[in-house]
N, C-alpha and C positions, 0 to 999 in steps of 0.2 A: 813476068814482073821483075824491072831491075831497082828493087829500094832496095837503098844501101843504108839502113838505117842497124844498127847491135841492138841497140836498148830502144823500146817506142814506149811512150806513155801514150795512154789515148781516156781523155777526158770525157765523161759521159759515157761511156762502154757499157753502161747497161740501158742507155736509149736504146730508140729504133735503128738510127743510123751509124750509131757508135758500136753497138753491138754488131751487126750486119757489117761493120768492118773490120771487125776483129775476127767474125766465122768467114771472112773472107783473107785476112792474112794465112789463117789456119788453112784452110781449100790451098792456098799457091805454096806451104810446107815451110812457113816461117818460121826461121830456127833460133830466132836471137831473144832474149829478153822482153817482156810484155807486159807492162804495169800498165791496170785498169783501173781509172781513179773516179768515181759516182758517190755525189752525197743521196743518193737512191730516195730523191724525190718523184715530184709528179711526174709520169713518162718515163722513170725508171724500172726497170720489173727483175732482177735476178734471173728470172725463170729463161730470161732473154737468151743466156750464154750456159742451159744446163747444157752436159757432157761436153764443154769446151775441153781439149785435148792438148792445145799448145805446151810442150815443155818448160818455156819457159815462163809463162802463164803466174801472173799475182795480183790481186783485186785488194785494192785500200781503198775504205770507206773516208771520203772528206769533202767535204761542204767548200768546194774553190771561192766563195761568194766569204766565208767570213774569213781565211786567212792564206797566204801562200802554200805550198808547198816543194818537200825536199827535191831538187830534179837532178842530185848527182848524178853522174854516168849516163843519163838520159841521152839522145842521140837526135833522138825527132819526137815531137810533142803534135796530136792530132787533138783537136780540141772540139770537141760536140758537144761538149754542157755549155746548154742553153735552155731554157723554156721556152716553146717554140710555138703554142700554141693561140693563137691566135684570138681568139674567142677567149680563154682566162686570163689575157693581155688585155681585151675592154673591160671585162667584169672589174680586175685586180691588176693597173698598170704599176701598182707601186713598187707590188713584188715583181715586176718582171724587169724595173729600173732596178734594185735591191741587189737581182738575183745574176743577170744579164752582166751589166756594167761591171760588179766588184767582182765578177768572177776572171774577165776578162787582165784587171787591172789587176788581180793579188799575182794568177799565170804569167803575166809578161816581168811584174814584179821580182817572180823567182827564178825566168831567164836570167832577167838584168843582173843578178843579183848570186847565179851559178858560176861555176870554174869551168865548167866545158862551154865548147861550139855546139848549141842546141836550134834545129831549124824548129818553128812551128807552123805548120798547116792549120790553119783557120778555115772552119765551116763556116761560112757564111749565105746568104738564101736571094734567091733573087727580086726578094719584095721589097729588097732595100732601094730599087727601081722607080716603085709606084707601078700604077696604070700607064700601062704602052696600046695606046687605042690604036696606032696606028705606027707598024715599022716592029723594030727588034731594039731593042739597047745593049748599045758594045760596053767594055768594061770604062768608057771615056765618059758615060753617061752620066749626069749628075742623077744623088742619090733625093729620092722626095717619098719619105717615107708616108704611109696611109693608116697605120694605124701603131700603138704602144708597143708589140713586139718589134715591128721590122725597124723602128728607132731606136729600139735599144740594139738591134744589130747594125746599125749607122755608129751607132756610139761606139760597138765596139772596133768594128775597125778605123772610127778615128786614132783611137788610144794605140789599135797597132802599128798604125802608120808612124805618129809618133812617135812610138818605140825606136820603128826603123831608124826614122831619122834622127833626133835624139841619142838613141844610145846606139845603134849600130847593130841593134838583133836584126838575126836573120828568119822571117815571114815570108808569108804569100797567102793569100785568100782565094778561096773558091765560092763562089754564088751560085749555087745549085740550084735547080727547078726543082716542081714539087718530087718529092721522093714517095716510092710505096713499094709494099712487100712483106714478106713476114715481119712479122714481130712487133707490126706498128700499132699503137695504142687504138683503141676502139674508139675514140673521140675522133677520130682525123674522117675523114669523107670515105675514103675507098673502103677502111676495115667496118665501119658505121654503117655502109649501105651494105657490105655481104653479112654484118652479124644479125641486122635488122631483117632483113631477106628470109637469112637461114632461122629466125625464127618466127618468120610468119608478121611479122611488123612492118606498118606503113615505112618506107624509106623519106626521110625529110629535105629536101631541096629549098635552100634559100634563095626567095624572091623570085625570080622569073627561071634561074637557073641557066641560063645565059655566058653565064661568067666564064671565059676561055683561061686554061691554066695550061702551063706544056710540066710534060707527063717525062720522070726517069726510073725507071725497074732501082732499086737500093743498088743494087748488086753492080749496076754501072758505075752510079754514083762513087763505089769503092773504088773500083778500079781507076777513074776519074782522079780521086785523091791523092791516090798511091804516084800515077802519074804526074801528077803536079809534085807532089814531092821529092819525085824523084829530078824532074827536068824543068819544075816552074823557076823562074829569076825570083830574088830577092828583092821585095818589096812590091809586087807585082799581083794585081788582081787576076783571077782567070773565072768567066763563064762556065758553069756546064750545064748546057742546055737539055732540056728532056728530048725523048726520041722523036714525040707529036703530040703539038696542042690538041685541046678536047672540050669543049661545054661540059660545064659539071652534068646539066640531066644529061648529055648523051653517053657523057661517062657512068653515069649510074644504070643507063639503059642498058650498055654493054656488057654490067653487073650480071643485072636481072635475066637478060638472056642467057650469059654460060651457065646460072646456077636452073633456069629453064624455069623462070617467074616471071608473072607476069608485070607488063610495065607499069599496068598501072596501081602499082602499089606506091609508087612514087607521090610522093603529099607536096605541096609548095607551102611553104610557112615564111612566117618575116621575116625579114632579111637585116642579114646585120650590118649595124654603123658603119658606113664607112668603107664598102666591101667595093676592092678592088674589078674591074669588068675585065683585065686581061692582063697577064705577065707575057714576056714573051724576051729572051734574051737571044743574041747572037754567041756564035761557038767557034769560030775562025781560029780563035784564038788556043784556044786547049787544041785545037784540031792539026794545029801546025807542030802541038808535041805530038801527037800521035794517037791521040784520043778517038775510037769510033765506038758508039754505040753495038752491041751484041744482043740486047732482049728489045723486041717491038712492043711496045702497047698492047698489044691485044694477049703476046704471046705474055707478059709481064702479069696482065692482070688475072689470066687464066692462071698461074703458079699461083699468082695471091688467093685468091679462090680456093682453088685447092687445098694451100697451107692453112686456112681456116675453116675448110669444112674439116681435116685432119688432124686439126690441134684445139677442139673445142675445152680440152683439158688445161690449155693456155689463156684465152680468153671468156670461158665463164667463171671465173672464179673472181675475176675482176671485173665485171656488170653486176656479180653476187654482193659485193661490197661496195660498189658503187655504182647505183643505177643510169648515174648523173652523166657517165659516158658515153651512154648511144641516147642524151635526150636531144629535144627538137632542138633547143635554143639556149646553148651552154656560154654563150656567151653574158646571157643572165644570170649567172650561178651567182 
């Protein structure tokens, strides 16, 4: 890994994927400076980065949604605070316009508004697409969003483009496919169907289960970032595709089989408003920086597995306090 970054801030660090890349700057022996900045909302967990080890290592608690914050000396800013959640984006679109948008706007805010050369990497996800029933969409695609989260992440990379142009900050964006792996909330499909598995409960599949999603290990996802940050152009979107598309039932089937359950534990229940039948993004483009995949599907979901029959000490404590994570249909909440 060649980031040249001294000071990183990384936004959201106690998410799934904010987290998972901060135990990934740790694994490659990151020696510089490491503010992790979460107002440790929903998809937040602390528990996410216990015995984190970094030296340089410092967590501020702050809510990016209601004001700026200070980013002297900052170098590169990785930004994963988001509400990403899909299903409390129809329940409650207000708060994810609220939470989405002003967060995005206060961060570029405090670029615009610092004394150094500060690059930011933006998370951004590849739903901001729509449905691709047929083909791949390159980063030229136009954006058609399908439901209240993936529009508040349209919005936000309007406002960074803006930025670009406007004021002259230095951006890039990455639209990542689905992510999974440790540490991912028990609300998301993959950690839902092994925690529901491992305790003897129907696994719930919306509508036919049909729906094709392409699939990336976290852990790529990182490495993915890191590279764009270190070789993506300035003002420039980049794809990162997952390693292989998958039907949700056969992904849950693939579940069921490593933990050696059977299939038919699998329930079809309504399906929610609005639900995308396929993502599917092209990757030409991160792949000309240097970009390849390391964990396959099968091998990626076997680690998730694992990590969750091993850490039940992580995940029941939060279905204890809220049962509302592994239910059928949280998009009703």
């Amino acid at each position: 890994m060649g980031l040249r970054c001294g000071c990183i801030m990384v936004t959201g660090g106690m998410g799934f994927i904010g987290s998972n890349f901060i135990r990934f700057l740790e694994s490659f022996g990151f020696s510089g400076r490491l503010v992790n900045v979460d107002a440790l909302k929903v998809g937040s967990n602390q528990m996410n980065l216990e015995g984190i080890a970094l030296r340089g290592y410092r967590f501020v608690k702050h809510d990016l949604s209601k004001g700026p914050i200070d980013l002297d000396g900052i170098d590169c800013v990785f930004n994963f605070a988001s509400e990403t959640h899909v299903d409390r984006s129809i329940a409650d679109p207000r708060s994810f316009v609220d939470n989405n948008v002003w967060l995005v706007l206060n961060l570029l805010e405090g670029i615009r508004r610092s004394a150094g050369d500060i690059r930011l990497i933006h998370a951004s996800t590849d739903e901001v697409y729509g449905d691709a029933l047929t083909g791949s969409f390159d980063e030229s695609s136009p954006p058609r969003p399908s439901n209240p989260y993936s529009a508040t992440k349209v919005a936000q990379e309007a406002l960074i483009m803006s930025y670009v142009r406007t004021y002259g900050i230095d951006a890039v964006m990455a639209r990542s496919s689905n992510n999974f792996g440790p540490y991912q909330s028990p609300e998301k499909l993959i950690p839902k169907a092994i925690i529901r598995a491992l305790m003897d409960l129907r696994v719930p599949i919306y509508g036919s289960g049909r729906q094709r999603r392409s699939w990336i290990y976290v852990e790529d996802n990182a490495r993915a970032m890191a590279l764009i940050a270190e070789k993506g152009r300035r003002g420039e979107v980049y794809n990162v595709p997952g390693v292989e598309e998958a039907e949700n039932l056969e992904l849950v089937r693939r579940i069921l089989r490593i933990l050696g359950k059977d299939e038919g534990m699998v329930e079809f229940v309504e399906d929610r408003p609005g639900h995308d039948v396929r993502y599917s993004i092209s990757g030409e483009k991160i792949r000309a920086l240097g970009f390849r995949h390391e964990v396959s599907l099968e091998e990626g979901l076997r680690r998730t597995v694992n990590w969750y029959i091993s850490n039940r000490g992580w995940w029941e404590p939060l279905i204890e306090r809220d049962p509302s994570l592994i239910g059928e249909t949280p998009w009703r909440l």
